[in-house]
C-alpha positions in Angstrom: 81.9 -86.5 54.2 80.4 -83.2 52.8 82.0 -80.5 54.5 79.6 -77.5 55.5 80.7 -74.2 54.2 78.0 -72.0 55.8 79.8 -69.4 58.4 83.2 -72.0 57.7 85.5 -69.3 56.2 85.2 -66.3 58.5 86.1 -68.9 61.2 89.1 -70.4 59.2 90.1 -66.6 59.1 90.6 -66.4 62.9 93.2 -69.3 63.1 96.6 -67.4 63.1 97.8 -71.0 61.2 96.5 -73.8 59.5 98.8 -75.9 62.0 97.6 -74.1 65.0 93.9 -74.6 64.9 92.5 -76.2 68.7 90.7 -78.9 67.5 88.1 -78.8 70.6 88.6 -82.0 72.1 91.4 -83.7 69.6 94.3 -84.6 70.7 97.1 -84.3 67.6 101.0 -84.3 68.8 101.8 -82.5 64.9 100.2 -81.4 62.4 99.3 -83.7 58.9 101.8 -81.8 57.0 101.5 -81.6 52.7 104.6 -80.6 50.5 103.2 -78.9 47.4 106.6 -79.7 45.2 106.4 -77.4 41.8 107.5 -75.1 39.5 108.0 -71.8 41.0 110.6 -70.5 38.4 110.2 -72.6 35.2 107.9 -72.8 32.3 105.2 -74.2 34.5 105.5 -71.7 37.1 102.1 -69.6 35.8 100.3 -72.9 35.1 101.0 -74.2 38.5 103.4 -72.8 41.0 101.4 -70.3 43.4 98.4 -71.3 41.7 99.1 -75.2 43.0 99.9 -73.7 46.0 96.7 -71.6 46.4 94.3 -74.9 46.0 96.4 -76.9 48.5 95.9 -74.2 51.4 92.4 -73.4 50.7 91.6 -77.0 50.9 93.4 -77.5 54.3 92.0 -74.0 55.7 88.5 -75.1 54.9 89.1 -78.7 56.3 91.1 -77.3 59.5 87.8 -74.9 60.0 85.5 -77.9 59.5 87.0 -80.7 61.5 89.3 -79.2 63.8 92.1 -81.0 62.1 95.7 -79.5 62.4 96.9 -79.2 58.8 99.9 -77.6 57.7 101.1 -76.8 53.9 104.5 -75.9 52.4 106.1 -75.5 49.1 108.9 -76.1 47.6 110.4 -75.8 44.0 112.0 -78.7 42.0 113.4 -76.9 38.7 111.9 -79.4 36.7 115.0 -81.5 37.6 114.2 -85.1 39.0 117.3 -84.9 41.0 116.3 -81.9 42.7 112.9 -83.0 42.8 114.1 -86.8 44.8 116.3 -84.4 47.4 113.5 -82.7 48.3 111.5 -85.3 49.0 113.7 -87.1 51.0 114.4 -84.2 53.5 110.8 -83.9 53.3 110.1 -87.2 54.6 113.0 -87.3 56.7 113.3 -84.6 58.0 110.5 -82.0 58.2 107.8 -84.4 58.8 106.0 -84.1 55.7 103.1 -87.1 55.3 101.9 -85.9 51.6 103.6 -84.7 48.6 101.0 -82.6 46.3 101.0 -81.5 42.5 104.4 -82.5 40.5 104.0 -80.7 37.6 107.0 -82.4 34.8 106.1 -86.3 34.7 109.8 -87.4 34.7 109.9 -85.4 38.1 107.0 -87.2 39.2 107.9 -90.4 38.3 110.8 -90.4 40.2 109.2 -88.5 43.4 106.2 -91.2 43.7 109.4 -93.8 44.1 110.7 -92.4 47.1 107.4 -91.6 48.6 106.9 -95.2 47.9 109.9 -96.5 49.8 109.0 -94.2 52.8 105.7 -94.9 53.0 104.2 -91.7 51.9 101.4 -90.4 50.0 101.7 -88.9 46.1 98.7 -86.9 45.2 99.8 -85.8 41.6 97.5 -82.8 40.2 100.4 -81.8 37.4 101.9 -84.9 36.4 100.4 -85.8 33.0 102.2 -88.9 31.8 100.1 -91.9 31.8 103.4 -93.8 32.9 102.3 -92.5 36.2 99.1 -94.9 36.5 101.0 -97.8 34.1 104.0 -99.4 33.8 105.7 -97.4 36.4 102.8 -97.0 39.3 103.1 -97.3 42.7 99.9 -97.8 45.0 101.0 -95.2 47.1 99.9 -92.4 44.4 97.3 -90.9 42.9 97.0 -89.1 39.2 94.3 -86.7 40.5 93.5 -83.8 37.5 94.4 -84.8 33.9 96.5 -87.4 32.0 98.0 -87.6 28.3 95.4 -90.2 27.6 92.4 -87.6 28.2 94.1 -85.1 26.6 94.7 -87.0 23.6 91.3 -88.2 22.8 89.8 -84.9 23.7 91.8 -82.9 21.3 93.4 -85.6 18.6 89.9 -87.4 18.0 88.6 -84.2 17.7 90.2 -82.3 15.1 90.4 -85.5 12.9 87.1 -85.5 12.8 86.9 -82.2 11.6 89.3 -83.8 8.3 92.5 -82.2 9.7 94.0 -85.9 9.3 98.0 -84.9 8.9 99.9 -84.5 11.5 103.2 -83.1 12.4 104.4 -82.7 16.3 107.0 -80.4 17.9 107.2 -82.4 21.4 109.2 -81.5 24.6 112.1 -84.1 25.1 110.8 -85.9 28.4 108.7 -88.2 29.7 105.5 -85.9 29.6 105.8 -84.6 26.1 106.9 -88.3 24.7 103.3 -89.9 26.5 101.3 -86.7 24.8 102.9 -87.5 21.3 102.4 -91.3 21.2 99.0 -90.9 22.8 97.5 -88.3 20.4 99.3 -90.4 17.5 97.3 -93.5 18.3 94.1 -91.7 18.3 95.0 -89.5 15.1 96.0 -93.1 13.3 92.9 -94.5 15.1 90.4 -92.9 13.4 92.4 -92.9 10.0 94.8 -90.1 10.3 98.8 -90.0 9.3 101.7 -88.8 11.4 104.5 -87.2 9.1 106.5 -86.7 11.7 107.9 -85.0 14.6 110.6 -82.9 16.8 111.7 -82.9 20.2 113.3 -80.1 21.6 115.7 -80.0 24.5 113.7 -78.8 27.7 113.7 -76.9 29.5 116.7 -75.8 27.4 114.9 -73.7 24.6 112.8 -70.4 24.1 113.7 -70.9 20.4 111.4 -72.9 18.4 111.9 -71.7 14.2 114.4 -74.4 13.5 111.3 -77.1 14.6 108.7 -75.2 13.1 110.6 -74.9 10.0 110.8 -79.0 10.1 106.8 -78.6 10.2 106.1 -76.2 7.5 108.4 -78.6 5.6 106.5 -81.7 5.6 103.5 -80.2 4.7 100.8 -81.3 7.8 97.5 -79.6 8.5 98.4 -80.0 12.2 101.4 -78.9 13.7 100.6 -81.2 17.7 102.3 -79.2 20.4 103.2 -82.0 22.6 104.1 -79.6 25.4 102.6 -76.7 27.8 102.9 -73.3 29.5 105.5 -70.8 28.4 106.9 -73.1 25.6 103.6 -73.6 24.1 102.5 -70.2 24.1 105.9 -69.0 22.6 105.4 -72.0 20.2 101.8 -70.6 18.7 103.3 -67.2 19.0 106.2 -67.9 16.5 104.3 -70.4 14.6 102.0 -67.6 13.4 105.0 -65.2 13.2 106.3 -67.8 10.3 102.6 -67.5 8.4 101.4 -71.0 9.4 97.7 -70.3 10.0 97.3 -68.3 6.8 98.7 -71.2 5.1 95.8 -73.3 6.5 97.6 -75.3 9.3 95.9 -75.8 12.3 97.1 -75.6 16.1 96.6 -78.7 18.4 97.0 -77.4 21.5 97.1 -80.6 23.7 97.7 -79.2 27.2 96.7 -75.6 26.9 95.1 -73.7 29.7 93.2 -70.7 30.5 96.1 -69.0 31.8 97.8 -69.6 28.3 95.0 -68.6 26.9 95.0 -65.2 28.6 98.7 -65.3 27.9 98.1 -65.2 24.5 95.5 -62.7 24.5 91.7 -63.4 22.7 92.7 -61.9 19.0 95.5 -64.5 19.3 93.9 -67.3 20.7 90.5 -67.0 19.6 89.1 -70.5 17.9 92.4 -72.7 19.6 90.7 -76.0 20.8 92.2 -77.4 24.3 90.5 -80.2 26.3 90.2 -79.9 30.4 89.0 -81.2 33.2 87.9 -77.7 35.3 87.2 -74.7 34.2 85.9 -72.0 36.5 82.4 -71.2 34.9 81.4 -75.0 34.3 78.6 -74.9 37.0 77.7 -73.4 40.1 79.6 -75.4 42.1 83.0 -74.6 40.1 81.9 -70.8 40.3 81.4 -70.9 44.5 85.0 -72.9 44.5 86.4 -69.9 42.1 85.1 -67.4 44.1 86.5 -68.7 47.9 90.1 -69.2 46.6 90.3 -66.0 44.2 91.4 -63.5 46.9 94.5 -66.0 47.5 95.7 -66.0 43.7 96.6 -62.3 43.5 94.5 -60.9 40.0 95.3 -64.7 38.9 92.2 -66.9 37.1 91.3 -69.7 38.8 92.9 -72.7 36.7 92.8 -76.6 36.7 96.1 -76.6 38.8 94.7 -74.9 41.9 91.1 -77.0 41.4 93.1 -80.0 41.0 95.6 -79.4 44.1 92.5 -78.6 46.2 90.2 -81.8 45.5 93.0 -84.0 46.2 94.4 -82.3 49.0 90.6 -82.4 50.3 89.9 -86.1 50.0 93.6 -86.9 50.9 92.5 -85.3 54.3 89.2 -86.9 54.4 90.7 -90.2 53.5 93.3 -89.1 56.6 90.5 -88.4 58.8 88.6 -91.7 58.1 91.6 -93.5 59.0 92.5 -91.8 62.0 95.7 -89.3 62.3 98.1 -91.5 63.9 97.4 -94.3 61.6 97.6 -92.0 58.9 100.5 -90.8 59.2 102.3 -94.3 59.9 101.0 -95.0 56.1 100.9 -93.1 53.0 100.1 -96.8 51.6 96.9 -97.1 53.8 95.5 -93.5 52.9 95.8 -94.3 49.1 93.9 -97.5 50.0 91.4 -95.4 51.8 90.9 -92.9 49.0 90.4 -95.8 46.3 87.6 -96.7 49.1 86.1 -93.6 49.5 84.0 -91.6 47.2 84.9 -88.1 46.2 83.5 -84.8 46.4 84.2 -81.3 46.0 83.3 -78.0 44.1 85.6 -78.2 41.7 85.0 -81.3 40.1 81.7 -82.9 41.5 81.5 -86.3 42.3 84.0 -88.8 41.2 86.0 -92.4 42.1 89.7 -93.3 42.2 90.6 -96.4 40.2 92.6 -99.3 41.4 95.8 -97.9 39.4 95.2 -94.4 41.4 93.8 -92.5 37.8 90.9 -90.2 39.5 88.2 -90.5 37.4 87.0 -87.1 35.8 84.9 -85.6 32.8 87.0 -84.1 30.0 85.6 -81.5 28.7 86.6 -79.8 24.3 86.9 -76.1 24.8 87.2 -73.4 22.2 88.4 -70.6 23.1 86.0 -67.7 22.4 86.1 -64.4 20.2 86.4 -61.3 21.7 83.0 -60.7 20.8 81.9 -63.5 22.7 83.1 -62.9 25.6 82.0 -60.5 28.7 84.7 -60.0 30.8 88.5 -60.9 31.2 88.2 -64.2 32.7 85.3 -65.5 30.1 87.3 -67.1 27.8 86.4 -70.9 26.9 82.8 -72.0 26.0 82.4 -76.1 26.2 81.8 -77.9 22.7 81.7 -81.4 23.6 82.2 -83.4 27.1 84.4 -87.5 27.7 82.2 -88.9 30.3 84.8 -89.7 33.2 84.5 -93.6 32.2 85.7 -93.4 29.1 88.3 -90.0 29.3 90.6 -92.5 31.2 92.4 -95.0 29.2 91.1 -98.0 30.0 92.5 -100.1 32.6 93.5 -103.6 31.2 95.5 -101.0 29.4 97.7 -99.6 31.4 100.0 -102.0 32.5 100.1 -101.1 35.7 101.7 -104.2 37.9 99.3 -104.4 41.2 96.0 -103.7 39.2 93.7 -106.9 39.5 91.7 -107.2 36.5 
């Protein structure tokens, strides 16, 4: 189902909720309700957070407008604790009536959310969570990886730069599940096309703001790539202090292997100028990505449009296709079925195109190299990236004999 946009959003305007829409005709006893569960305080909150938030309730405004479907979306923040995260999601589920739990930015909250949506019988549509873990050995079929994984990011950025000859490696690497998949998976690619890893650091997260001790370990062992196995405020304040201690003008290069445009303005164009990151959105890709940037920009408050809110609204807008394919009641008696039915389904939306979901639950997508641009370059304050090469969807996914993951059928 293409939803029809034409006179849609000055109609969505009019409902006074997203759960209160008439629905000429439908019966619906409650609302499909969606739990956006993220980092509203942390070190992810400006990479996801209201920005998660934002793509989740444009998605369901413009569905509610199209269909007549009740839809309702909350949030809620897990403090990149998986403890935190669980109890949420239990009073979610068992309590508040909540059908689908959205974003999970910090893969070792993740991980152990898509467990209990498992055992209830919900749906996990994870637009943060980058650990390929989530898709392998620890993958539930009632989940879905829908933006990005460590495996894209890996082969986007890693096989890039050795290419380029810088061929020694060094990581500083947040101390959890995400940050341990984005080491070992750029290190196979690095080795892979006949680089060397000298080494690495974890640091405690989200325990630190420090990072010279770790850097010094870098600078010592000599690499010309220092791989920042981490994102948001930790990696900006990692580049930020890495050039503080002279590492660029002693030749070493940056891997920044989940960097964003909102880090990217973080850092500010002088800074961040010639930093290569790899993606799966950005906002000026086509026109299609440019109409989604411009619906949902009134609702991020001077904020650029990022992956996190493009992610959060395709899946939130083929969860509810896949929802209304299946029928409401059904639906919601089966998080398990409406995985199933958006594995069946093809999707489609402005902010990525058209695209598949795997047997595992990876959604297939494009990665796309970006370099940031030079101030020169660019025209305005959100033209920032320029593309430099693209990973057709295919082959940015790690391949599925792969991954390990228990119910795929090969």
């Amino acid at each position: 189902m293409r939803i029809r946009r034409r006179g849609l959003l000055g109609t969505a305007a009019a409902a006074t909720a997203l759960g209160g829409w008439p629905g000429a005709g439908q019966a619906q006893a409650a609302p499909i309700r969606i739990g956006v569960l993220t980092d509203m305080s942390g070190p992810y909150r400006d990479l996801t957070g209201p920005s998660s938030l934002a793509g989740a309730r444009q998605a369901a405004e413009e569905f509610a407008a199209a269909t007549g479907m009740a839809v309702e979306v909350i949030a809620g923040d897990h403090q990149n604790k998986p403890d935190v995260g669980v109890n949420i999601a239990r009073q979610w589920f068992d309590r508040d009536g909540v059908d689908m739990i959205a974003d999970l930015p910090n893969s070792a909250v993740a991980l152990a959310v898509a467990q209990v949506a498992r055992e209830k019988n919900k749906a996990v549509v994870g637009s943060g969570v980058g650990s390929t873990a989530f898709t392998g050995a620890q993958c539930s079929p009632n989940s879905v990886q829908f933006t990005y994984d460590t495996y894209m990011l890996a082969k986007g950025t890693g096989d890039a730069l050795v290419k380029q000859g810088a061929d020694s490696w060094y990581f500083v690497t947040a101390d959890y599940a995400f940050g341990h998949a984005l080491q070992a998976d750029t290190a196979r690619f690095v080795e892979a096309a006949g680089g060397k890893v000298l080494g690495a650091a974890r640091y405690p997260f989200p325990a630190t703001t420090d990072f010279s001790s770790f850097l010094l370990g870098a600078q010592a062992a000599r690499p010309k790539v220092i791989g920042f196995a981490n994102a948001g405020a930790d990696l900006v304040n990692c580049i930020k202090q890495a050039r503080e201690f002279g590492l660029a003008r002693q030749g070493v290069k940056f891997a920044c292997l989940l960097m964003t445009v909102v880090d990217t303005l973080s850092l500010g164009l002088p800074e961040a100028q010639g930093l290569l990151m790899t993606e799966s959105f950005y906002w000026d890709l086509n026109p299609r990505t440019r109409a989604f940037a411009e619906r949902v920009r009134g609702r991020l408050q001077g904020r650029i449009v990022n992956a996190s809110c493009a992610g959060n609204y395709g899946g939130t807008l083929h969860y509810l296709k896949a929802v209304q394919s299946l029928g409401v009641a059904r639906a919601r008696a089966s998080g398990l079925e409406v995985v199933e039915r958006m594995k069946a389904m093809p999707c489609d939306d402005d902010a990525f195109g058209a695209g598949t979901i795997r047997q595992d639950g990876r959604k297939l997508t494009p990665g796309y190299l970006f370099q940031v641009k030079t101030p020169a370059e660019s025209t305005g304050p959100f033209d920032l990236h320029k593309v430099i090469a693209t990973t057709p969807a295919d082959q940015a996914a790690r391949p599925l004999a792969e991954g390990g993951c228990p119910f795929v059928k090969i």
